[in-house]
N, C-alpha and C positions, 0 to 999 in steps of 0.2 A: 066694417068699421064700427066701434061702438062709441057709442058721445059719454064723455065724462062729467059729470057733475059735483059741485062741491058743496057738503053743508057750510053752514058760516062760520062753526067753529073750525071747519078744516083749512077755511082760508083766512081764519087769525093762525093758524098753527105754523100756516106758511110766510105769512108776512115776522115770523120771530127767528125764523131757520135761516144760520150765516150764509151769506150768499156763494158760497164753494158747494154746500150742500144743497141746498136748494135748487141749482144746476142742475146736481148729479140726479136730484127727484124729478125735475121737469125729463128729463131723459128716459125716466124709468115712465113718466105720466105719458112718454109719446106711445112708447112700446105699448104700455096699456090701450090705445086706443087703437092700435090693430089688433091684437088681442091678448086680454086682461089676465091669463092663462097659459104664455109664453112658457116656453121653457126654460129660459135664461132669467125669468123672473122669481122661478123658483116658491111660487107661491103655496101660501098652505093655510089649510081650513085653521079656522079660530075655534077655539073649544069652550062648553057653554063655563058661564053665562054669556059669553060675549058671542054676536052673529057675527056673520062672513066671512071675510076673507084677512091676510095683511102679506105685505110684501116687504123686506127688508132692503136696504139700501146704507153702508153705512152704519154708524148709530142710531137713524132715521128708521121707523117704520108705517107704511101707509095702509092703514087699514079702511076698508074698500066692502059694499055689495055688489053686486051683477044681477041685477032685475032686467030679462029681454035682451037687449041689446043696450042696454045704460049700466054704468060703473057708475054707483057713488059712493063719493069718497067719504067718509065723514070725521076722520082723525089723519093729521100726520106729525106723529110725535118721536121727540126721542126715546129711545128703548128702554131708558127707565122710567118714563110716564107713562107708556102706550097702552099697557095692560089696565090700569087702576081705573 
């Protein structure tokens, strides 16, 4: 089991996402906590400058590190903000 964590701007990103998708994200954030790395998650390295990880969902993407056993989150944006 890995514990997820949220920066704060990840959890303003959340409180703006219509509540249909934001659903669909909590679903993808459970999968995450058994492991972050799924293969139905379909995740894939971020290329520099940006570190970690991002998982898509929708127009939604959550972009994510994996330090030990902790995911943290620290963006979930829609797909034309996520990168900038």
């Amino acid at each position: 089991m890995f514990e997820i964590s949220f920066d704060s701007r990840a959890l303003k990103d959340l409180q703006t996402i219509p509540r249909q998708s934001a659903l669909l994200l909590s679903k993808v954030l459970a999968i995450m906590e058994g492991n972050p790395f799924a293969p139905e998650l379909r995740v894939k390295k971020l290329e520099d400058p940006l570190v970690g990880y991002r998982v898509r969902k929708g127009d939604y993407r959550i972009l994510f590190e994996v330090v030990g056993k902790k995911v943290f989150v620290y963006a979930i944006r829609h797909r034309k903000d996520a990168y900038r």
